[in-house]
N, C-alpha and C positions, 0 to 999 in steps of 0.2 A: 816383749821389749818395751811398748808403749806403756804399759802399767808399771812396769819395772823403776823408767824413766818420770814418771809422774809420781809414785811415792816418793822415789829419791829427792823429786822436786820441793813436793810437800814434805817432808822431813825437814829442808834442809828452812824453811819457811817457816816451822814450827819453832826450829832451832834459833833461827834470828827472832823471832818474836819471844823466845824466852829467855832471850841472854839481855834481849832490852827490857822484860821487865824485869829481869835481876837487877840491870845497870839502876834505871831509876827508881826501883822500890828498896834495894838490898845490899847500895852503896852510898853513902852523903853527897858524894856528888852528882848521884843519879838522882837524890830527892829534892838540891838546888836547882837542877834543871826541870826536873818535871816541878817546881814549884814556881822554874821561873815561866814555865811553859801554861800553867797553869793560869800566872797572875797577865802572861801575852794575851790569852784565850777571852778571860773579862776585860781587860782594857779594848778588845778587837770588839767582844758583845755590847761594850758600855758604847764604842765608836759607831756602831752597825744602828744600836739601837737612836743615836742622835741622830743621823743619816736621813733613816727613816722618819723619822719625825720630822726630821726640817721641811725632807720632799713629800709628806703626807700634807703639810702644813701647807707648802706651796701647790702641792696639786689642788689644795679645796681652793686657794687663792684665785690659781688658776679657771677653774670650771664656775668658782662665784662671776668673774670676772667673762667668763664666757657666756654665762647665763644673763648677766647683764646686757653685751653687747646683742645676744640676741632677742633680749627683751624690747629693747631699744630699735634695731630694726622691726621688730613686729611692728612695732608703736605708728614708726615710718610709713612703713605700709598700710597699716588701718588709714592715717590720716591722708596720705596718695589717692584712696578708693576713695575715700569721703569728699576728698578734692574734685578727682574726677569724675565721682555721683552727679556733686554741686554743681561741676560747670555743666553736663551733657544733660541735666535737670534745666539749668537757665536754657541751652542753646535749642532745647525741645520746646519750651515757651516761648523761644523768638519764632521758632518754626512755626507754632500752634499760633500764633498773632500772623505772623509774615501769611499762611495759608489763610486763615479769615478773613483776612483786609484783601487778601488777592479774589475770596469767594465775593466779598461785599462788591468787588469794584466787577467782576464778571457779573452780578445781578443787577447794578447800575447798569453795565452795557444791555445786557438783553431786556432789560424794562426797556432802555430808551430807545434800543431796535424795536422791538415790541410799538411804543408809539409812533415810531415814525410807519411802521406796518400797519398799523392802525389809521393812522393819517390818511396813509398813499390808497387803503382799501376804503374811508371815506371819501377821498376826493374822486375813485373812480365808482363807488354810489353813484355818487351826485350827480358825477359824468355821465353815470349811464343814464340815471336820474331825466337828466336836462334832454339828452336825445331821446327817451320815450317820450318825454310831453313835448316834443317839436315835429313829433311822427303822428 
């Protein structure tokens, strides 16, 4: 039954497909329509193919235009690191000053500890000095 109904299908499919090419190949008025069909078909490819063109045109527009912007922040950004090189460059030379001036002035203090140790370990020389030659 199922094959029965599927020829019958196909047949009748066959049949519509051949009465339209009679209509437009084997009538005048089936050859103004298939010619008007025809001249639909290039005016649709001429319209399809400007389309695409225009939006070919604008996609390069586009992705120029994107490759710029990202060129542009690259640029940003190199010159950010270069910024922030520069300043943490300067703030390690105040650092590298600021720690030697603070070593210089720590060797000031212990020299001048230093002398006064030195002082206080000749004045008690001298003290001991003075009681042995009074003994």
């Amino acid at each position: 039954m199922k094959n029965k109904n599927g020829l019958v299908a196909f047949a009748l499919v066959g049949l519509a497909a051949g009465a339209a090419a009679w209509y437009l190949l084997g009538t005048d008025d089936g050859k103004k329509q298939l010619s008007r069909a025809n001249d639909g078909i290039k005016d649709l490819t001429r319209s399809l193919k400007d389309v695409s063109k225009r939006e070919a045109k604008r996609a390069r527009k586009l992705a120029n235009q994107a490759s710029e912007e990202l060129h542009a922040l690259k640029n940003k950004a190199t010159e950010g690191l270069g910024s922030l090189k520069d300043k943490a460059s300067d703030e390690f030379d105040a650092l590298k000053y600021k720690a030697k001036e603070a070593g210089k002035e720590a060797l000031n203090n212990t020299n001048g500890a230093a002398h006064k140790l030195a002082d206080h370990v000749d004045d008690a020389v001298d003290a001991a000095k003075s009681k042995v030659d009074k003994v």
